[in-house]
C-alpha positions as CSV (number, residue, x, y, z in Angstrom):
1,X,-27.6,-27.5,-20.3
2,X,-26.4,-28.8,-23.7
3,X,-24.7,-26.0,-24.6
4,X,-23.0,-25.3,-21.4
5,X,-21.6,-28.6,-21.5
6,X,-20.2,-28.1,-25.0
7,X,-18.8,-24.9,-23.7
8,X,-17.1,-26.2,-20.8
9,X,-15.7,-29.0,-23.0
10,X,-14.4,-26.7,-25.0
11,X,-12.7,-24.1,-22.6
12,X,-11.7,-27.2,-20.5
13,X,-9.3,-28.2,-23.6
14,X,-8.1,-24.9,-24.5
15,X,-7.1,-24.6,-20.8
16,X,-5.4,-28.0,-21.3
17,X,-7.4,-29.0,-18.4
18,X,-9.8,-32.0,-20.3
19,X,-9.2,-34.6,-17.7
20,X,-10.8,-32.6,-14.4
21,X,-14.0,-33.8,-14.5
22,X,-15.3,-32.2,-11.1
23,X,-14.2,-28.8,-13.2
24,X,-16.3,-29.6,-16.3
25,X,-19.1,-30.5,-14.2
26,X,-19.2,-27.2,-12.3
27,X,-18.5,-25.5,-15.4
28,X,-22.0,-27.1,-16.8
29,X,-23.3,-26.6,-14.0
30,X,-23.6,-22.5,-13.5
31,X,-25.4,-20.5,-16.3
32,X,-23.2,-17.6,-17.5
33,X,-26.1,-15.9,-18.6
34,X,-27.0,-15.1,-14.9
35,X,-24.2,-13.1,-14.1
36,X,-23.6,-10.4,-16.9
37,X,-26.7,-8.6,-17.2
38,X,-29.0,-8.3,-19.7
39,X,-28.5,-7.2,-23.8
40,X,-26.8,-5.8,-25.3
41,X,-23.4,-6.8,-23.7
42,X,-20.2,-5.8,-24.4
43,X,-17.5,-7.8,-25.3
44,X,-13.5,-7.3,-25.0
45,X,-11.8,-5.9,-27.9
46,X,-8.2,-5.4,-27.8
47,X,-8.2,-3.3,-25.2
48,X,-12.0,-1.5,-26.3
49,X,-15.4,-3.1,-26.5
50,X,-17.9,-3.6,-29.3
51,X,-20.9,-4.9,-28.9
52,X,-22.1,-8.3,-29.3
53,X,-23.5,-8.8,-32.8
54,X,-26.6,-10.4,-31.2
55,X,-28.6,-10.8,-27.9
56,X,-27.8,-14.7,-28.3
57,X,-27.0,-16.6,-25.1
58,X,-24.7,-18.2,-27.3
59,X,-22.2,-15.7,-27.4
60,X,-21.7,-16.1,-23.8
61,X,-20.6,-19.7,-24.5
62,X,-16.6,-19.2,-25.7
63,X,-14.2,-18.0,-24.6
64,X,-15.1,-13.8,-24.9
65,X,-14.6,-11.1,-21.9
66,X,-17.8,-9.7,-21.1
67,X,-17.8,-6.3,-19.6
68,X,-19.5,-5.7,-16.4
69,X,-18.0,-2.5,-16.2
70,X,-16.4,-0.7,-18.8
71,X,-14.9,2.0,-17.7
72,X,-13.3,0.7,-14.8
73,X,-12.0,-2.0,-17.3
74,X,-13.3,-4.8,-15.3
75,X,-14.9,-8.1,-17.1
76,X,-16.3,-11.4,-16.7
77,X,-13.1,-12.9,-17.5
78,X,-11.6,-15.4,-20.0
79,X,-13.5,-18.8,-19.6
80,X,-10.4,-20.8,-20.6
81,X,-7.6,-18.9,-18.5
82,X,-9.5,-19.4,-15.3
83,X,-10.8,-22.8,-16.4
84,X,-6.7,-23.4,-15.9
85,X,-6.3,-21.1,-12.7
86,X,-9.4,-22.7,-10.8
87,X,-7.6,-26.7,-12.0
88,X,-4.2,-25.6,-10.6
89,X,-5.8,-24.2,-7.2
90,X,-7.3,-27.9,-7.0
91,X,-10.4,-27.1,-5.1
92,X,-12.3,-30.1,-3.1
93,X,-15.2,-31.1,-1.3
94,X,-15.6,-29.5,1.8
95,X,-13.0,-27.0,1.7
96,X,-13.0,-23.1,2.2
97,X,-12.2,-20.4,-0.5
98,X,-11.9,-16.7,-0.5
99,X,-12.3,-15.3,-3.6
100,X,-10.9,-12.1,-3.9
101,X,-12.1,-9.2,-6.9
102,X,-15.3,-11.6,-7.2
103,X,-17.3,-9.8,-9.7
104,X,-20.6,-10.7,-10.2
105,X,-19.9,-14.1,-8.9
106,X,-19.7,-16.3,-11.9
107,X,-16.3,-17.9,-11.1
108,X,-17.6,-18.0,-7.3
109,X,-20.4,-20.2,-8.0
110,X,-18.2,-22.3,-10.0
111,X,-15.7,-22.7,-7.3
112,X,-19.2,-23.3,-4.9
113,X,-19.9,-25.9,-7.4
114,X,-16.4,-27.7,-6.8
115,X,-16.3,-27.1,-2.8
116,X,-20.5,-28.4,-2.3
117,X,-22.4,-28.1,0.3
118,X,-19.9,-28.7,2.9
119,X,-17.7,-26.0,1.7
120,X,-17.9,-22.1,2.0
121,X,-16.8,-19.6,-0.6
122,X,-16.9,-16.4,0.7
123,X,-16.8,-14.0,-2.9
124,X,-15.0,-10.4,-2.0
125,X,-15.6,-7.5,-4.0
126,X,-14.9,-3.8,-3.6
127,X,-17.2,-2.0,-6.2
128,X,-20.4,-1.6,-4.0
129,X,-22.2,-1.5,-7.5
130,X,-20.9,-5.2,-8.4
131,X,-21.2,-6.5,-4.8
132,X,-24.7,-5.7,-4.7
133,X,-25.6,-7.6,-8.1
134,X,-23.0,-10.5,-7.0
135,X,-25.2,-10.9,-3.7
136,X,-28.5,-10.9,-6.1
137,X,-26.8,-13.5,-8.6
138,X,-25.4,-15.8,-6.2
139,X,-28.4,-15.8,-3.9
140,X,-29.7,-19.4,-3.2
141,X,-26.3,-20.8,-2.8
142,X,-26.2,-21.2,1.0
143,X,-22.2,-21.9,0.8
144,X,-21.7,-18.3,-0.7
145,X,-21.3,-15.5,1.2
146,X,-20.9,-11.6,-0.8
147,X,-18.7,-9.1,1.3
148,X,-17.9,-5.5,0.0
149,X,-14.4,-5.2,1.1
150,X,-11.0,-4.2,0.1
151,X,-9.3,-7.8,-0.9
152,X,-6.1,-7.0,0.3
153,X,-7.9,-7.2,3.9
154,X,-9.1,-10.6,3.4
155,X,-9.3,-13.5,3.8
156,X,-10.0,-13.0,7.7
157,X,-10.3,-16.7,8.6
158,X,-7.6,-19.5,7.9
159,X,-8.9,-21.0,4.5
160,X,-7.7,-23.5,2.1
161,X,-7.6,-21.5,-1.4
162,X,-7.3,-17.7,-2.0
163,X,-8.1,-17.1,-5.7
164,X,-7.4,-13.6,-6.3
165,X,-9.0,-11.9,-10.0
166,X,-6.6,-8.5,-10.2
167,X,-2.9,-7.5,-10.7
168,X,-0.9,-6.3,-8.0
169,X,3.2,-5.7,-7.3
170,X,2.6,-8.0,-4.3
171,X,0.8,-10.4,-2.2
172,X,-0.6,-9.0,0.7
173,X,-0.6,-10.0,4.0
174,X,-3.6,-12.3,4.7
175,X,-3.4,-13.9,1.4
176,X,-0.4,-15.5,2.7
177,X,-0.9,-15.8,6.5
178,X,-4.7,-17.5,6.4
179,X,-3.5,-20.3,4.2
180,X,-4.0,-23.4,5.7
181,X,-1.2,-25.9,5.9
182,X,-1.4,-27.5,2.3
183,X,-3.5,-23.8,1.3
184,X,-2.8,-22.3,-2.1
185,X,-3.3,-19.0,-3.3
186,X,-3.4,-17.8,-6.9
187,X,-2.9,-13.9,-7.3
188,X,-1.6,-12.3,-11.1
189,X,2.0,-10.4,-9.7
190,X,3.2,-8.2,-12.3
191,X,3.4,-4.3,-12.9
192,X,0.9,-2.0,-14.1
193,X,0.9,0.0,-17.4
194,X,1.7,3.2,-16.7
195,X,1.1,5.2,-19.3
196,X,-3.0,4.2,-19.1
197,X,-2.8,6.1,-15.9
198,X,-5.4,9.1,-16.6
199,X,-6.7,7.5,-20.1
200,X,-8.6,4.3,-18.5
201,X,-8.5,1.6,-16.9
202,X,-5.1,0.7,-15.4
203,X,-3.7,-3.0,-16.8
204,X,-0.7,-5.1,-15.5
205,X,2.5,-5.2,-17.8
206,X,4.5,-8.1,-17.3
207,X,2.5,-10.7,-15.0
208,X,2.2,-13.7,-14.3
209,X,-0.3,-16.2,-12.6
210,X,1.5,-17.5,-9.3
211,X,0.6,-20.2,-7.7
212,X,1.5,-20.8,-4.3
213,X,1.2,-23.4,-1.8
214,X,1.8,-23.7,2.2
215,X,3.6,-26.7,3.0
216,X,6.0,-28.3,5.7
217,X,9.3,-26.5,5.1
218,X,7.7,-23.2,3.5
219,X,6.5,-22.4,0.3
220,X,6.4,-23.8,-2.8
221,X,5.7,-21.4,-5.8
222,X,5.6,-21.1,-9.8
223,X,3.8,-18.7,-12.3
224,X,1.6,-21.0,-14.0
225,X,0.7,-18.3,-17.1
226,X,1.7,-15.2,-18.3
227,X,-1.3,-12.7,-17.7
228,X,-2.8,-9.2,-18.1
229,X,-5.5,-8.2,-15.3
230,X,-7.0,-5.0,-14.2
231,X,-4.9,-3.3,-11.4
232,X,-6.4,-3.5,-7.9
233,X,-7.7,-0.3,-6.8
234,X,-5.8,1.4,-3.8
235,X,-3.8,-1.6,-3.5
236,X,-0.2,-0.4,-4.9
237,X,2.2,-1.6,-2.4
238,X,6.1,-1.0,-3.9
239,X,7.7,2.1,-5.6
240,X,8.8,2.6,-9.0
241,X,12.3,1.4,-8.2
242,X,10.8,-1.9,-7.2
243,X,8.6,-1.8,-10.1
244,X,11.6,-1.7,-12.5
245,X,13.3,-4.7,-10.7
246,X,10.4,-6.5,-11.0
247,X,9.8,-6.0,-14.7
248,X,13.4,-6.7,-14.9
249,X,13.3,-9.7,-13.1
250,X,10.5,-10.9,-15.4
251,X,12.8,-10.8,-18.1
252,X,14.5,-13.8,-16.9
253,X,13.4,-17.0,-16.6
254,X,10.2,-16.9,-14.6
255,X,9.0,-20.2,-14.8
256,X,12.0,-21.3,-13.2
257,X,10.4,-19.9,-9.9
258,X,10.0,-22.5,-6.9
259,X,9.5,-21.0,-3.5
260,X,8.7,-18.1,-2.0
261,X,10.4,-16.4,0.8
262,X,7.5,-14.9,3.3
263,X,8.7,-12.9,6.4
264,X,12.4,-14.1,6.7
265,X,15.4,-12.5,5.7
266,X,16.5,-11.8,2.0
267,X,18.2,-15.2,0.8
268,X,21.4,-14.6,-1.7
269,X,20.5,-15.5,-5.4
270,X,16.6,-15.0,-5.3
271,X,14.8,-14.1,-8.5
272,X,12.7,-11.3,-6.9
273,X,14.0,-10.0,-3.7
274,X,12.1,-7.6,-1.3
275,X,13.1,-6.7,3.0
276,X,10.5,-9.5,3.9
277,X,9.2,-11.5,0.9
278,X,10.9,-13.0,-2.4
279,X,11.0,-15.8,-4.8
280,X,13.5,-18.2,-5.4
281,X,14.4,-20.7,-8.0
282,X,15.6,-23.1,-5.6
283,X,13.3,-25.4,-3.3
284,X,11.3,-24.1,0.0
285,X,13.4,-23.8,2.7
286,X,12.7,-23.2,6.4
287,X,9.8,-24.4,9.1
288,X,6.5,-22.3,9.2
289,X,5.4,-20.6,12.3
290,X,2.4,-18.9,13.4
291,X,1.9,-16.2,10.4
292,X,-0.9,-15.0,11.4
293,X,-0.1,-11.4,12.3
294,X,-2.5,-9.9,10.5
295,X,0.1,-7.3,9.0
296,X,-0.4,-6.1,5.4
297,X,1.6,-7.0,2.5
Protein backbone atom coordinates (compact mmCIF):
# COMPACT_ATOMS: atom_id res chain seq x y z
CA UNK A 1 0.00 0.00 0.00
CA UNK A 2 3.15 2.10 0.58
CA UNK A 3 4.31 1.95 -2.60
CA UNK A 4 1.03 2.63 -4.40
CA UNK A 5 0.75 5.62 -2.51
CA UNK A 6 4.21 6.87 -3.54
CA UNK A 7 3.17 6.07 -7.00
CA UNK A 8 0.03 7.89 -7.05
CA UNK A 9 1.90 10.81 -5.45
CA UNK A 10 4.08 10.81 -7.99
CA UNK A 11 1.79 10.53 -11.17
CA UNK A 12 -0.66 12.81 -9.33
CA UNK A 13 2.24 15.71 -9.70
CA UNK A 14 3.41 14.94 -13.02
CA UNK A 15 -0.34 15.21 -14.07
CA UNK A 16 -0.26 18.50 -12.21
CA UNK A 17 -3.12 17.11 -10.48
CA UNK A 18 -1.43 17.04 -6.51
CA UNK A 19 -4.35 18.74 -4.91
CA UNK A 20 -7.32 15.97 -5.83
CA UNK A 21 -7.17 14.04 -2.96
CA UNK A 22 -10.29 11.75 -3.77
CA UNK A 23 -7.91 10.93 -7.00
CA UNK A 24 -4.80 10.00 -4.96
CA UNK A 25 -6.84 8.01 -2.82
CA UNK A 26 -8.38 5.84 -5.58
CA UNK A 27 -5.17 5.82 -7.16
CA UNK A 28 -3.71 4.00 -3.73
CA UNK A 29 -6.35 2.32 -3.54
CA UNK A 30 -6.41 -0.32 -6.83
CA UNK A 31 -3.35 -2.61 -7.18
CA UNK A 32 -1.99 -2.34 -10.81
CA UNK A 33 -0.51 -5.50 -10.50
CA UNK A 34 -4.10 -7.15 -10.80
CA UNK A 35 -4.81 -6.01 -14.16
CA UNK A 36 -1.75 -6.79 -16.52
CA UNK A 37 -1.14 -10.26 -16.20
CA UNK A 38 1.49 -12.10 -14.97
CA UNK A 39 5.70 -11.84 -15.95
CA UNK A 40 7.21 -11.11 -17.94
CA UNK A 41 5.42 -7.95 -19.14
CA UNK A 42 5.99 -5.78 -21.79
CA UNK A 43 6.58 -2.36 -21.67
CA UNK A 44 6.11 0.60 -24.34
CA UNK A 45 9.07 1.52 -26.34
CA UNK A 46 8.79 4.20 -28.74
CA UNK A 47 6.44 2.68 -30.60
CA UNK A 48 7.93 -1.32 -29.91
CA UNK A 49 8.11 -3.18 -26.60
CA UNK A 50 10.96 -4.62 -24.60
CA UNK A 51 10.64 -6.40 -21.89
CA UNK A 52 10.71 -5.37 -18.36
CA UNK A 53 14.22 -5.92 -16.99
CA UNK A 54 12.62 -7.70 -13.99
CA UNK A 55 9.44 -9.48 -12.65
CA UNK A 56 9.30 -6.61 -9.88
CA UNK A 57 5.87 -5.21 -9.02
CA UNK A 58 7.82 -2.19 -8.88
CA UNK A 59 8.07 -1.58 -12.37
CA UNK A 60 4.34 -1.25 -12.51
CA UNK A 61 4.65 1.70 -10.18
CA UNK A 62 5.66 4.84 -12.73
CA UNK A 63 4.58 6.02 -15.26
CA UNK A 64 5.38 2.92 -18.08
CA UNK A 65 2.61 1.55 -20.82
CA UNK A 66 2.19 -1.97 -20.19
CA UNK A 67 1.02 -4.04 -22.98
CA UNK A 68 -1.98 -6.11 -22.71
CA UNK A 69 -1.88 -6.72 -26.25
CA UNK A 70 0.77 -6.17 -28.41
CA UNK A 71 -0.11 -6.55 -31.58
CA UNK A 72 -3.16 -4.82 -31.61
CA UNK A 73 -1.03 -1.91 -29.96
CA UNK A 74 -3.27 -1.67 -27.06
CA UNK A 75 -1.80 -0.87 -23.32
CA UNK A 76 -2.41 -0.30 -19.87
CA UNK A 77 -2.01 3.33 -20.39
CA UNK A 78 0.10 6.20 -19.05
CA UNK A 79 -0.50 6.55 -15.24
CA UNK A 80 0.14 10.30 -15.33
CA UNK A 81 -1.91 11.28 -18.54
CA UNK A 82 -5.03 9.70 -17.24
CA UNK A 83 -4.23 10.66 -13.75
CA UNK A 84 -5.09 14.29 -15.56
CA UNK A 85 -8.04 12.96 -17.89
CA UNK A 86 -9.86 11.16 -14.85
CA UNK A 87 -9.20 14.97 -12.62
CA UNK A 88 -10.68 17.01 -15.48
CA UNK A 89 -13.85 14.60 -15.94
CA UNK A 90 -14.35 15.40 -12.03
CA UNK A 91 -15.95 12.25 -11.12
CA UNK A 92 -18.21 12.17 -7.61
CA UNK A 93 -19.92 10.12 -5.29
CA UNK A 94 -22.83 8.60 -6.57
CA UNK A 95 -22.58 9.31 -10.07
CA UNK A 96 -22.61 7.12 -13.30
CA UNK A 97 -19.75 6.45 -15.78
CA UNK A 98 -19.29 4.59 -18.97
CA UNK A 99 -16.04 3.87 -19.73
CA UNK A 100 -15.48 3.23 -23.15
CA UNK A 101 -12.14 0.94 -24.64
CA UNK A 102 -11.91 -0.32 -20.88
CA UNK A 103 -9.19 -2.73 -20.98
CA UNK A 104 -8.60 -4.84 -18.34
CA UNK A 105 -10.32 -2.48 -16.10
CA UNK A 106 -7.61 -0.79 -14.16
CA UNK A 107 -8.71 2.89 -14.86
CA UNK A 108 -12.42 1.39 -14.27
CA UNK A 109 -11.86 0.47 -10.88
CA UNK A 110 -10.16 3.65 -10.22
CA UNK A 111 -13.05 5.60 -11.53
CA UNK A 112 -15.30 2.84 -9.18
CA UNK A 113 -13.09 3.96 -6.51
CA UNK A 114 -14.06 7.84 -7.02
CA UNK A 115 -17.91 7.17 -7.88
CA UNK A 116 -18.35 4.44 -4.41
CA UNK A 117 -20.84 2.35 -3.69
CA UNK A 118 -23.56 4.56 -4.78
CA UNK A 119 -22.24 4.87 -8.18
CA UNK A 120 -22.04 2.52 -11.25
CA UNK A 121 -19.33 2.29 -13.86
CA UNK A 122 -20.23 0.24 -16.42
CA UNK A 123 -16.44 -0.64 -18.22
CA UNK A 124 -16.97 -1.24 -22.27
CA UNK A 125 -14.67 -3.21 -24.26
CA UNK A 126 -14.70 -4.78 -27.70
CA UNK A 127 -11.79 -7.39 -27.70
CA UNK A 128 -13.77 -10.51 -26.29
CA UNK A 129 -10.19 -11.67 -25.14
CA UNK A 130 -9.74 -8.40 -22.83
CA UNK A 131 -13.50 -8.30 -21.80
CA UNK A 132 -13.28 -11.59 -20.39
CA UNK A 133 -10.07 -10.91 -18.21
CA UNK A 134 -11.64 -7.25 -17.37
CA UNK A 135 -14.81 -9.20 -15.99
CA UNK A 136 -12.28 -11.62 -13.95
CA UNK A 137 -10.13 -8.51 -12.56
CA UNK A 138 -12.86 -6.36 -11.68
CA UNK A 139 -15.01 -9.02 -10.13
CA UNK A 140 -16.01 -8.12 -6.49
CA UNK A 141 -16.71 -4.59 -7.27
CA UNK A 142 -20.52 -4.69 -7.22
CA UNK A 143 -20.66 -0.94 -8.90
CA UNK A 144 -18.75 -2.43 -12.08
CA UNK A 145 -20.43 -3.89 -14.70
CA UNK A 146 -18.01 -5.58 -17.94
CA UNK A 147 -19.91 -5.40 -21.42
CA UNK A 148 -18.34 -6.64 -24.76
CA UNK A 149 -19.58 -4.04 -27.04
CA UNK A 150 -18.60 -1.76 -29.72
CA UNK A 151 -18.11 1.80 -27.79
CA UNK A 152 -19.38 3.87 -30.27
CA UNK A 153 -22.87 2.12 -29.31
CA UNK A 154 -22.72 3.09 -25.86
CA UNK A 155 -23.42 4.54 -23.37
CA UNK A 156 -27.18 3.23 -23.62
CA UNK A 157 -28.47 5.01 -20.39
CA UNK A 158 -28.18 8.88 -19.63
CA UNK A 159 -24.96 8.97 -17.51
CA UNK A 160 -22.83 11.64 -15.92
CA UNK A 161 -19.18 10.92 -17.45
CA UNK A 162 -18.20 9.14 -20.71
CA UNK A 163 -14.42 8.54 -20.53
CA UNK A 164 -13.48 7.18 -23.73
CA UNK A 165 -9.55 5.31 -23.99
CA UNK A 166 -9.07 5.39 -28.18
CA UNK A 167 -8.72 7.88 -31.07
CA UNK A 168 -11.33 8.58 -33.30
CA UNK A 169 -12.25 11.50 -36.17
CA UNK A 170 -15.37 12.04 -34.18
CA UNK A 171 -17.60 11.67 -31.33
CA UNK A 172 -20.32 9.40 -31.78
CA UNK A 173 -23.68 9.65 -31.19
CA UNK A 174 -24.50 8.39 -27.63
CA UNK A 175 -21.35 9.82 -26.29
CA UNK A 176 -22.97 13.01 -26.75
CA UNK A 177 -26.78 12.43 -26.39
CA UNK A 178 -26.62 10.24 -22.82
CA UNK A 179 -24.84 13.07 -21.13
CA UNK A 180 -26.67 14.23 -18.39
CA UNK A 181 -27.25 17.89 -17.97
CA UNK A 182 -23.81 19.06 -16.27
CA UNK A 183 -22.34 15.38 -18.06
CA UNK A 184 -18.86 15.40 -19.51
CA UNK A 185 -17.30 13.30 -21.83
CA UNK A 186 -13.57 12.87 -22.58
CA UNK A 187 -12.77 11.17 -26.00
CA UNK A 188 -8.89 11.74 -27.87
CA UNK A 189 -10.30 13.45 -31.53
CA UNK A 190 -7.53 13.46 -33.91
CA UNK A 191 -6.45 11.45 -37.19
CA UNK A 192 -4.98 8.21 -37.55
CA UNK A 193 -1.44 7.50 -38.97
CA UNK A 194 -1.88 6.22 -42.12
CA UNK A 195 1.03 4.96 -43.23
CA UNK A 196 0.94 2.10 -40.16
CA UNK A 197 -2.08 0.84 -41.93
CA UNK A 198 -0.88 -2.92 -42.88
CA UNK A 199 2.50 -2.71 -40.65
CA UNK A 200 0.61 -2.67 -37.04
CA UNK A 201 -1.24 -1.18 -34.99
CA UNK A 202 -3.08 1.96 -36.29
CA UNK A 203 -2.08 5.39 -33.93
CA UNK A 204 -3.79 8.79 -34.02
CA UNK A 205 -1.70 11.77 -35.66
CA UNK A 206 -2.65 14.98 -34.45
CA UNK A 207 -5.09 14.58 -31.31
CA UNK A 208 -6.11 15.95 -28.72
CA UNK A 209 -7.93 15.11 -25.35
CA UNK A 210 -11.35 16.98 -25.42
CA UNK A 211 -13.23 17.62 -22.89
CA UNK A 212 -16.75 18.35 -23.07
CA UNK A 213 -19.51 19.29 -20.94
CA UNK A 214 -23.48 19.53 -21.24
CA UNK A 215 -24.72 22.63 -19.88
CA UNK A 216 -27.65 25.17 -20.13
CA UNK A 217 -27.06 26.97 -23.44
CA UNK A 218 -25.01 23.88 -25.10
CA UNK A 219 -21.75 22.83 -24.84
CA UNK A 220 -18.80 23.86 -23.49
CA UNK A 221 -15.49 22.27 -24.84
CA UNK A 222 -11.50 22.43 -24.83
CA UNK A 223 -8.66 19.87 -25.67
CA UNK A 224 -7.09 19.54 -22.41
CA UNK A 225 -3.68 17.63 -23.96
CA UNK A 226 -2.25 16.83 -26.99
CA UNK A 227 -2.35 12.88 -27.29
CA UNK A 228 -1.55 9.74 -29.32
CA UNK A 229 -4.08 6.63 -28.74
CA UNK A 230 -4.78 3.49 -30.60
CA UNK A 231 -7.41 3.90 -33.33
CA UNK A 232 -10.88 2.52 -32.52
CA UNK A 233 -11.50 -0.52 -34.47
CA UNK A 234 -14.41 -0.22 -37.07
CA UNK A 235 -15.17 3.10 -35.79
CA UNK A 236 -13.86 5.45 -38.74
CA UNK A 237 -16.52 7.87 -39.34
CA UNK A 238 -15.24 10.84 -41.90
CA UNK A 239 -13.33 10.60 -45.34
CA UNK A 240 -9.96 11.57 -46.12
CA UNK A 241 -11.00 15.04 -47.16
CA UNK A 242 -12.28 15.59 -43.74
CA UNK A 243 -9.28 14.06 -42.37
CA UNK A 244 -7.09 16.65 -43.98
CA UNK A 245 -9.29 19.57 -42.60
CA UNK A 246 -9.04 18.25 -39.48
CA UNK A 247 -5.20 17.82 -39.31
CA UNK A 248 -5.31 21.20 -40.82
CA UNK A 249 -7.38 22.62 -38.35
CA UNK A 250 -5.11 21.26 -35.62
CA UNK A 251 -2.56 23.39 -36.92
CA UNK A 252 -4.19 26.33 -35.50
CA UNK A 253 -4.71 27.19 -32.25
CA UNK A 254 -6.54 24.35 -30.62
CA UNK A 255 -6.61 25.22 -27.25
CA UNK A 256 -8.45 28.13 -28.11
CA UNK A 257 -11.52 25.68 -28.55
CA UNK A 258 -14.73 26.48 -26.38
CA UNK A 259 -17.94 24.88 -27.49
CA UNK A 260 -19.12 22.44 -29.49
CA UNK A 261 -21.76 22.58 -32.03
CA UNK A 262 -23.90 19.14 -31.82
CA UNK A 263 -26.92 18.62 -34.28
CA UNK A 264 -27.53 22.29 -35.45
CA UNK A 265 -26.45 23.97 -38.45
CA UNK A 266 -22.84 24.82 -39.39
CA UNK A 267 -22.10 28.30 -37.52
CA UNK A 268 -19.69 30.87 -39.70
CA UNK A 269 -16.02 30.98 -38.21
CA UNK A 270 -15.88 27.49 -36.39
CA UNK A 271 -12.49 25.86 -35.95
CA UNK A 272 -13.70 22.39 -37.11
CA UNK A 273 -16.81 22.40 -39.09
CA UNK A 274 -18.89 19.24 -40.15
CA UNK A 275 -23.07 19.10 -41.63
CA UNK A 276 -24.14 18.39 -37.96
CA UNK A 277 -21.25 18.87 -35.39
CA UNK A 278 -18.27 21.42 -34.97
CA UNK A 279 -16.21 23.30 -32.52
CA UNK A 280 -16.03 26.82 -32.05
CA UNK A 281 -13.71 29.27 -30.31
CA UNK A 282 -16.46 31.29 -29.18
CA UNK A 283 -18.82 30.51 -26.12
CA UNK A 284 -21.88 27.73 -26.24
CA UNK A 285 -24.60 29.03 -27.86
CA UNK A 286 -28.23 27.71 -28.10
CA UNK A 287 -30.86 25.76 -25.68
CA UNK A 288 -30.51 21.84 -25.50
CA UNK A 289 -33.38 19.63 -26.42
CA UNK A 290 -34.14 16.15 -26.22
CA UNK A 291 -30.83 14.56 -27.93
CA UNK A 292 -31.55 11.41 -27.33
CA UNK A 293 -32.07 9.95 -30.80
CA UNK A 294 -30.01 7.34 -30.62
CA UNK A 295 -28.35 8.15 -34.14
CA UNK A 296 -24.67 7.40 -34.57
CA UNK A 297 -22.03 9.86 -34.80
Amino acid sequence: MEQRRHYAIRMLEKAGVSSDTALLHAFTQVPREDFVGPPPWLVSNHGGYREAPSDDVALLYDDVLIALDAPRGVNNGSPSLHALGIHALAPKTGERVCHIGAGTGYYSAILAELVGAAGHVTAVEYDEELAARAEACLTGRANVEVVRGNGIEWPRDDVDIVYVNFAVDQPAGPWIDRLKPGGRLLFPLGVPIFEKRGKGPVYSGMAGYLLIRREERGYAARFIESVSFVWAEGAQFSDWASHARLRAAFGDNWRAVRSLRWRQPEQPGEWYSEADWGLSTGPPDGDIGDTNTGKGG
